[in-house]
N, C-alpha and C positions, 0 to 999 in steps of 0.2 A: 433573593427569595422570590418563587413565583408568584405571579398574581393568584395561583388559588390557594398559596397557602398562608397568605394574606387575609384572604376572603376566609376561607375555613379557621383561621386561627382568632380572627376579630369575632368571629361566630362564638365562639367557644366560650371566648371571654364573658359575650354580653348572654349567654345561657347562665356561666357563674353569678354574675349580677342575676340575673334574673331568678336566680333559685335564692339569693340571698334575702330578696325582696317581695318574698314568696309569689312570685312571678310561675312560678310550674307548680305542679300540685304536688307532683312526690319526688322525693329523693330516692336512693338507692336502697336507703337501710327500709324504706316501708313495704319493702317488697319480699316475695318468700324466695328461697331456695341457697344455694353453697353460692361463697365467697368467689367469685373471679375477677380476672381483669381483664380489658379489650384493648389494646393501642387505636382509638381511634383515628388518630390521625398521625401516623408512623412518618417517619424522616424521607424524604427523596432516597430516589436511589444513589444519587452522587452527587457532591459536594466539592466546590473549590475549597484548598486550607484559608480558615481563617471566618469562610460563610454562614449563614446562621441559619434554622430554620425553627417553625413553630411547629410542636408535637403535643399529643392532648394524649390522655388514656384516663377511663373511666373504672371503679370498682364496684363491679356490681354487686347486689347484697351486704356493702357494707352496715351494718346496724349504728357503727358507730363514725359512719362520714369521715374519715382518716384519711381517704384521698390515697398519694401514692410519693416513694421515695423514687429519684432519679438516677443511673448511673451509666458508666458504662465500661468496656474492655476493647483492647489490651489496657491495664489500669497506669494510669498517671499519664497516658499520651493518646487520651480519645478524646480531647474538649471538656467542655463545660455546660452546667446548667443554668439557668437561674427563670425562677428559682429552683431549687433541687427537691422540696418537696412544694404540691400541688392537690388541689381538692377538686370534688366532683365536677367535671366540665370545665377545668381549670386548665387552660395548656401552658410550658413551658417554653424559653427560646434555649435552643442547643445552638452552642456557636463549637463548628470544628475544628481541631488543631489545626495551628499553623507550622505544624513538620511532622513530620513522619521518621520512619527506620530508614537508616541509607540504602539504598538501591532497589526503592521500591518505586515504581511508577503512581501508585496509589497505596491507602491504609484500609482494611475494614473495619469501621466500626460498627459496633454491636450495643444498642441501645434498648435500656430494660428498664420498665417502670415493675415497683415493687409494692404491695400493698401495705400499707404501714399498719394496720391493723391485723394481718396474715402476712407474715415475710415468704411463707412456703408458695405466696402465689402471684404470679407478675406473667408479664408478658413482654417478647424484645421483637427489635427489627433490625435488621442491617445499614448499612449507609455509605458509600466507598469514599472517603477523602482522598484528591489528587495530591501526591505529595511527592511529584518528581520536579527534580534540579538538575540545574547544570551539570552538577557531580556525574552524573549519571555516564555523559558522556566525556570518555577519556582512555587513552590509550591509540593506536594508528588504525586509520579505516580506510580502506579503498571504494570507492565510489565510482557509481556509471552514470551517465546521461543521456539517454540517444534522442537527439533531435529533429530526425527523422526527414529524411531528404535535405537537410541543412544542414546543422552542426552538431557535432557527437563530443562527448569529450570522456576521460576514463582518468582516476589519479588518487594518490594517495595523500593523508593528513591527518596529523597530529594534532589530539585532544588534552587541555591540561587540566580538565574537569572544575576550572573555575569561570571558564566564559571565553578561552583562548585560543583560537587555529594559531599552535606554537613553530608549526612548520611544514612541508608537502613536498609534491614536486606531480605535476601532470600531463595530459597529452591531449591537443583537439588536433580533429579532422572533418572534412569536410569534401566539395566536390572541387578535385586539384588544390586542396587546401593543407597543408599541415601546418600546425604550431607548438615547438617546446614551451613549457613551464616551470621553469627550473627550480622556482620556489612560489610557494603560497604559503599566507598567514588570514589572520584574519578572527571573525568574531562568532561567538553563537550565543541563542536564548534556549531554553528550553521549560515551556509553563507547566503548573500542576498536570494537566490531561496528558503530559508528552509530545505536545506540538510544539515544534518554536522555527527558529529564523538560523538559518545559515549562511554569512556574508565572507565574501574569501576577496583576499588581493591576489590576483593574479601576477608576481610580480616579474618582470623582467622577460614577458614573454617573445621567442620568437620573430613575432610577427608584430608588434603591436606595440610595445611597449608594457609598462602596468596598467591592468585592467580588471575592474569590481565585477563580483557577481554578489546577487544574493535568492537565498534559496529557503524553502519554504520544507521543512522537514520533520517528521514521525517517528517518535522509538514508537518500537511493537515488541520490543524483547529486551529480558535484563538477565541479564546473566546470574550465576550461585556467586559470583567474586563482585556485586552491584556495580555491573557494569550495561549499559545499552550497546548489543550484539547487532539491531539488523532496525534502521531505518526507512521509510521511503523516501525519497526526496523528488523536487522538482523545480525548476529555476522559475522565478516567480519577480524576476524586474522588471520583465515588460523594455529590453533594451534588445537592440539588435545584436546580440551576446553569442558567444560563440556556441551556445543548443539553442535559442530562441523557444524557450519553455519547454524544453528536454524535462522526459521524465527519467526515474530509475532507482536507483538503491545504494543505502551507503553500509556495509557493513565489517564487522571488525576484523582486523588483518590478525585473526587467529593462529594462522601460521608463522609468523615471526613470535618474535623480532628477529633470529637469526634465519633470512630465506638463504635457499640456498638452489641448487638446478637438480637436486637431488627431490626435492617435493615435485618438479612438472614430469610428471612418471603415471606410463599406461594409457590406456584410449582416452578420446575425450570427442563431445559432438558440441558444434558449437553452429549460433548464426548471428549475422549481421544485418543491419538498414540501416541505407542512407541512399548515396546518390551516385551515378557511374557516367561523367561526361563522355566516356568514349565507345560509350556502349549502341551511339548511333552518329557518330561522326561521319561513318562514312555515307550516310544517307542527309545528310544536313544539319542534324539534329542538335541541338544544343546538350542533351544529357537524358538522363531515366532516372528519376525515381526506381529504388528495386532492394532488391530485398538477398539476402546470400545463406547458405548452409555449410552444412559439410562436417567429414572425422578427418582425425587423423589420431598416431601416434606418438607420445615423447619416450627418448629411453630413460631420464633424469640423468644425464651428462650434458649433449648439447644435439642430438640427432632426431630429427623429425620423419616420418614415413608411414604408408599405408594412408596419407590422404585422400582426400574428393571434396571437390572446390564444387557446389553446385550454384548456379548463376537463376535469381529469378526477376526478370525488370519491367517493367511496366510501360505500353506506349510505343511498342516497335518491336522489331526483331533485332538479335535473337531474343526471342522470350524466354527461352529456358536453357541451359548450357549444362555440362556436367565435363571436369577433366579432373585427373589423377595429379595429384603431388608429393614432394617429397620437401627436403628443408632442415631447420638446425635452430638453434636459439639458445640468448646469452643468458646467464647464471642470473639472478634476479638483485638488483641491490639495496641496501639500508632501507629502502619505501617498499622492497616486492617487489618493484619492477624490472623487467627486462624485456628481450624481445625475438617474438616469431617472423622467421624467415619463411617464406613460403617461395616455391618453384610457378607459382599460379601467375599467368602473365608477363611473363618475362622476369618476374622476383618481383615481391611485394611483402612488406615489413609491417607487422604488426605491435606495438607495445603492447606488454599484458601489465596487470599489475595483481598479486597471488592475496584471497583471501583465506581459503582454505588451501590443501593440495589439490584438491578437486575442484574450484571454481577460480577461475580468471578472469577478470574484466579485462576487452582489450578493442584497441581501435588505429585505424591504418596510419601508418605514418611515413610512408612512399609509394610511389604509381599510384596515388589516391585518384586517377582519374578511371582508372580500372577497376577499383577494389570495393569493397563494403567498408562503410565507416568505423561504426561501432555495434557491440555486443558483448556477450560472454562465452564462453566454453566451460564445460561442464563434464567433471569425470564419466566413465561410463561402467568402472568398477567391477563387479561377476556380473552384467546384465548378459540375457539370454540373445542366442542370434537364429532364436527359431521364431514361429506365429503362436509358441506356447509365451514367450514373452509378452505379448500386450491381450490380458485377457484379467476380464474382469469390466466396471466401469468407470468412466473414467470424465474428468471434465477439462472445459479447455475454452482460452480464450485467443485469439490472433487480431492484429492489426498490418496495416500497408498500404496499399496502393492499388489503383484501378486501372483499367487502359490507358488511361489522358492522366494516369502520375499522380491523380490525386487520393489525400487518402480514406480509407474505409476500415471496417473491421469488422467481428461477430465472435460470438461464442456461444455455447453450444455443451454437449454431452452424450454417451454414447457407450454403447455396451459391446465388448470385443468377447467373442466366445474361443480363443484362445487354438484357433484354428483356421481363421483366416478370413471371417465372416463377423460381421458387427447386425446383431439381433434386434437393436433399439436404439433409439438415438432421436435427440432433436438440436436445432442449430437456428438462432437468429443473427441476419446479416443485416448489416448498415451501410449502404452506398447511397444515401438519399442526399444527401450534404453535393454529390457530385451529378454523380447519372438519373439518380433517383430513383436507385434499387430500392426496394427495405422488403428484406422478404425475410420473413417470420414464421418462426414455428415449421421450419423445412424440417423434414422425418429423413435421419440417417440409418434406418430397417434397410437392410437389402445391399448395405457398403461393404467393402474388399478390403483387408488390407495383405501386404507379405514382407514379413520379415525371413531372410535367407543368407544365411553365414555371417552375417554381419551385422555390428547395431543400428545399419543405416537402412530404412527399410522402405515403404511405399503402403499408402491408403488413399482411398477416394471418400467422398464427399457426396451431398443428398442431390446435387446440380449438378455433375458433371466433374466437381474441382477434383483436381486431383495435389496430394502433400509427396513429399518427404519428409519422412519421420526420423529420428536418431535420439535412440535410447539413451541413458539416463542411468547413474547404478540406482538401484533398489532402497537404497539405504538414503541416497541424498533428498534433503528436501530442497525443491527450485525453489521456493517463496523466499526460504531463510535458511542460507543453505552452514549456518551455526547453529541449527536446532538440532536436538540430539532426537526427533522424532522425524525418522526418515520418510518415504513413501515412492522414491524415482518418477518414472513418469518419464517425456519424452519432449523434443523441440521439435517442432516443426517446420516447415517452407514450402507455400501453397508453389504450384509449377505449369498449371494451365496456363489459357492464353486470356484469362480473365481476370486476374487479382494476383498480385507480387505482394503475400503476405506473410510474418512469420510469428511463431505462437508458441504457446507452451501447454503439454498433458499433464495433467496429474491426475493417480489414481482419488477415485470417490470410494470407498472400501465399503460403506453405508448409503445408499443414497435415501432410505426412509427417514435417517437420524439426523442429516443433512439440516441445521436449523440454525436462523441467526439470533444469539442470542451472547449478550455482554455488550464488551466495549472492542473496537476495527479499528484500525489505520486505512484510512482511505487514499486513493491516489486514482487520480482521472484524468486521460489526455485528450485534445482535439487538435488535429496535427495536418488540419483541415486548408484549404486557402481563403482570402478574407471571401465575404465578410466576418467569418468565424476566428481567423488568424488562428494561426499556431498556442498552443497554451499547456498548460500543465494546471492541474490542481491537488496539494495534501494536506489532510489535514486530518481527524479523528472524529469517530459517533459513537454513542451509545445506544441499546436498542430498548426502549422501554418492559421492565420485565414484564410479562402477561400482555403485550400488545405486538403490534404489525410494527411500530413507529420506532424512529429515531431520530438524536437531534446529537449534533459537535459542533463544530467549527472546522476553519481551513483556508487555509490562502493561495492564491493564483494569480498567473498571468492574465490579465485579459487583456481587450486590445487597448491600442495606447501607442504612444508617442515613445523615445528614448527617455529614461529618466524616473518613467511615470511609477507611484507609487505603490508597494506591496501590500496588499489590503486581507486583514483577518476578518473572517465573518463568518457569519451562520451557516450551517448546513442539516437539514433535517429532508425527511422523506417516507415513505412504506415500503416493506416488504412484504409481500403476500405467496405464501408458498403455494406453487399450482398442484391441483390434487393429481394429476393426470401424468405429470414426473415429476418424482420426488428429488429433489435436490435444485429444481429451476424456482426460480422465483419472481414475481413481474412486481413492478410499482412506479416508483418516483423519487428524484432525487431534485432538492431546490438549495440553491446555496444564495448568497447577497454578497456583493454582486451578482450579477446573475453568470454563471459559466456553461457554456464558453465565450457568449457572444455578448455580454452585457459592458457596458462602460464602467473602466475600472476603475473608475474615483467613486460609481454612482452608489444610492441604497435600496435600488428594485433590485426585489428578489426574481430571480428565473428558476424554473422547473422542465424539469425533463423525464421522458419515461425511459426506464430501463429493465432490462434482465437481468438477473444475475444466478450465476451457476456456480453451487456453493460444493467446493470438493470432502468437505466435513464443515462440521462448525468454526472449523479454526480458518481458513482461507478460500476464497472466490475469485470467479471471474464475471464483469461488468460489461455490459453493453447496452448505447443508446437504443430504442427501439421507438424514436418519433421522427420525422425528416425535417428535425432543429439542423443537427449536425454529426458524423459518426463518433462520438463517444465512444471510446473504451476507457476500460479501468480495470483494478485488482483490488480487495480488502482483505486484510490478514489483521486475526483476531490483536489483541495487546493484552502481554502475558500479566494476569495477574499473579499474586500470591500463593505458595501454596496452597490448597486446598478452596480456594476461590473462584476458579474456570468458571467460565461465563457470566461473574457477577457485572455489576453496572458499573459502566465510569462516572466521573463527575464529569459536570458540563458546567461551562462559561453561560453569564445570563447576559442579555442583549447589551446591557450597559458596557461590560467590559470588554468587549472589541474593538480594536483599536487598529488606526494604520501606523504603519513605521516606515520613514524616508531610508529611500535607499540611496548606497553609492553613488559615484561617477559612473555615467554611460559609458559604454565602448561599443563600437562599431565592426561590421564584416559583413563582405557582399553573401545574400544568400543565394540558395541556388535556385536556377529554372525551373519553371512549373510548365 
């Protein structure tokens, strides 16, 4: 219960006394006019199961001081009162259920005082109880990580909806690095809001032997069969682990359980980051940080063709490459998984592992001193291969690399008039963590893009930068790509000789409607070198309804030693939407620990400013705009019930956050900076 509804509820009380002891002069009944009621002091907007709060509601013109009766709906599973009736300036405690309907991430409850004197007249409020479980998650999910100049990993696992990773199997990579995983097991939490803890045994790997991860993960989505479809996740040990605070996504292996090589059928554009030692050997160099793109085609038997391998790296020449390939790949088995051959560099092998037909997660797993570590590829369905395809506007956020490797990011939005010419647009960049860029509020009026015969196409930027772009079908959505509510949109891979970066479009169809409003899964990465270190953060907010604010939770890597422990804590901030383009928004984001750069046992909180470019109300893109550290992030709404969109989550109150010990460390060299 907060401290004001402490203060306001102890208020109410000592007015009852006071009107008892004829302390006020008048009651309700001495007054003129019709019977009503007020909820003066209505329920939070969210609730953990089980939490209680204080609620008062007054009747005005009662003549006969009757006070009010309590209740609520859905009936026999919305809590309790007490007491259940109440008189003037009298407030009640509501304590909320402790469960809910299976496969709901939250309950609405709807809370209505009734005039016991007039039954025709009351007044109600809303209330969300968090009432997601482990249940929730269960069934096989394929999960990505990309670690970013370090360690990527990509892999499949088995949920038994009671708190069980019943089985798996996975892939890392890194710079000249691969390692099998032949099996994983392991544990999960998942709290009312839909936050919880993902710990995996890596076992029997490759390279290493058995090796712990634990991860810090988000439903945002529950299926009609109450099931949790699409995750964020982020590794969050603070060990020197094979992503070192890899962010990414876990979502349900929709297409099985029977895969087959019949689902990797038709275009698809895909990209990668990580690391390419050999991309300056022959000048000295120890490696690049860099960033990859490129299409190709599958026929769904085993033949690959009509590729383009595009090369973007950071820190030397060649900074930008582009060659044709061709290639073949193996049927998928019992996890989704198999694997892309590519003619790129002399052959270079990729594992995918199949969530939908249309999305792959997948990361290299030979000539890794040439290749891109990890990423996705993404069908490309009936998209258009004219400049009539990207028109409309659109938002978008990218992260990667600077000249000297290290990294940066921005996001930004922008209006395509469907002809080759981009009308409006704005872009905030963050290089200040490095060089000390931070250029804000850059106007992309006056930019080019062309798309011609094919989904792989080309745009510029308000500086100079110049992308490749590769469409997207129309229908898939890239946040969660099991959502039955499409929008396509496009990847990207910046290719001048200043930023090795890769990003993602999605159409904005509204940018004036463009508002935050409910409960986000949040995920924020800083992939930065110390003293910010590498890190990940997920966790969940809610946005106070009729305000700018929000407050969740969330847990992250911060810096630290091998071992060191997984910390949940607060996270709250503003959004302010700018009048000047609709759909950007500037504020603040503050978590405890502070992320990225705070001590990860410590309890100061740190804040940061940010951007965020909202593609409708249901998903964004995030960017720091202070010269802390480059922050980037994404938030996607967390579905509620029907008929519910955009209501409030419950939140956690300070008390109950808590840390949790994690596994045994494991160890791997990372790579040159």
């Amino acid at each position: 219960m907060s401290r004001r509804i402490l203060v306001l509820f102890g208020l109410s009380l000592g007015l009852a006394i006071l009107s008892g002891c004829n302390g006020i002069d008048k009651l309700p009944g001495s007054s003129s006019g019709s019977l009503s009621v007020q909820m003066v002091q209505a329920p939070p907007g969210g609730l953990m199961e089980g939490q209680t709060a204080g609620i008062v509601a007054n009747v005005l013109n009662d003549t006969a001081n009757e006070g009010v009766t309590w209740s609520c709906a859905p009936a026999a599973a919305c809590g309790t009162f007490n007491p259940t009736t109440t008189g003037y300036q009298v407030g009640t405690v509501y304590t909320a259920p402790k469960s809910g309907p299976a496969g709901s991430l939250y309950l609405p409850v709807t809370i209505t005082a009734t005039s016991v004197s007039d039954k025709s007249q009351s007044a109600s409020a809303t209330t969300l109880v968090g009432v997601a479980t482990p249940a929730l998650l269960q069934g096989q999910y394929a999960f990505v990580l990309e670690g970013f100049a370090s360690f990527g990993m990509v892999g499949s696992i088995t949920l038994d909806g009671k708190g069980n990773v019943v089985s798996g199997e996975g892939d890392a990579s890194a710079n000249g690095f691969y390692s099998t995983i032949p099996s994983i097991t392991g544990t999960y939490t998942l709290d009312p809001t839909g936050h919880g803890t993902l710990a995996l045994s890596l076992n029997n790997t490759g390279c290493c032997g058995t090796l712990a991860q634990t991860h810090s993960i988000t439903c945002t989505s529950v299926s009609k069969n109450a099931v949790c479809t699409h995750l964020l996740i982020s590794e969050a040990d603070q060990f020197n682990g094979l992503t070192i605070g890899g962010i990414g996504s876990m979502d349900l292996q929709s297409a099985g359980p029977n895969f087959t090589a019949a689902q990797v059928s038709g275009g698809y554009s895909f990209t990668l980051i990580g690391f390419s030692s050999a991309a300056v050997k022959s000048s000295g160099g120890s490696g690049l940080n860099g960033s990859w793109g490129g299409v190709f085609s599958a026929d769904g038997v085993g033949t690959i063709t009509n590729g383009t391998f595009d090369t973007s790296t950071a820190g030397g020449a060649p900074n930008y490459s582009s060659i044709p390939f061709t290639g073949s790949f193996t049927p998928p088995d019992a996890n989704g998984r198999g694997v892309l051959s590519f003619t790129t560099n002399g052959g270079t092998d990729y594992a995918y592992y199949i969530v939908t037909p249309e999305v792959l997660r997948i990361t290299s797993i030979s000539n890794t001193s040439y290749a891109g570590n990890t990423g996705s590829a993404y069908g490309q369905g009936s998209v258009g291969t004219t400049n009539a395809a990207l028109n409309g506007s659109y938002v978008f956020g990218d992260l990667g690399f600077d000249g000297s490797g290290n990294a940066m990011g921005a996001a930004g939005q922008f209006t395509a008039d469907g002809t080759g010419s981009v009308s409006a647009g704005i872009m905030d960049l963050n290089d200040s963590g490095n060089s000390g860029a931070l250029s804000l509020g850059l106007s992309w009026e006056g930019s080019t893009y062309s798309i011609s015969g094919s989904a792989r196409g080309t745009i510029t930027g308000p500086s100079g930068q110049t992308y490749n772009i590769y469409l997207t079908d129309p229908n898939l959505n890239l946040f969660d790509p099991n959502s039955s509510t499409g929008g396509g949109g496009a990847l990207f891979l910046e290719t001048d000789n200043t930023y090795s970066t890769i990003g993602m479009l999605v159409p904005q169809p509204k940018p004036s409607s463009a508002a935050l409003q409910g409960a986000y899964g949040l995920m924020l990465s800083d992939q930065n070198n110390p003293p910010h270190s590498d890190g990940g953060f997920v966790g969940d907010f809610v946005v106070t309804p009729g305000s700018n604010s929000f407050a969740g939770e969330g847990a992250f890597q911060g810096q630290g030693q091998n071992s060191a422990t997984l910390v949940v804590g607060p996270v709250a901030g503003t959004f302010i939407a700018d009048s000047k383009n609709p759909g950007r928004f500037s504020g603040n984001i503050s978590t405890t620990p502070a992320f990225p750069n705070g001590s990860l046992a410590g309890n100061t909180a740190g804040s940061e400013a940010v951007s965020c470019y909202l593609a409708s109300p249901n998903e964004g893109f995030i960017v720091e705009t202070d010269t802390v550290a480059p922050v980037t992030g994404t938030l996607i709404v967390q579905d509620p019930p029907t008929g519910t969109k955009g209501a409030a989550m419950p939140v956690r109150t300070s008390a109950q956050f808590t840390a949790a010990p994690v596994g045994s460390e494991h160890g791997h060299p990372r790579s040159s900076r």
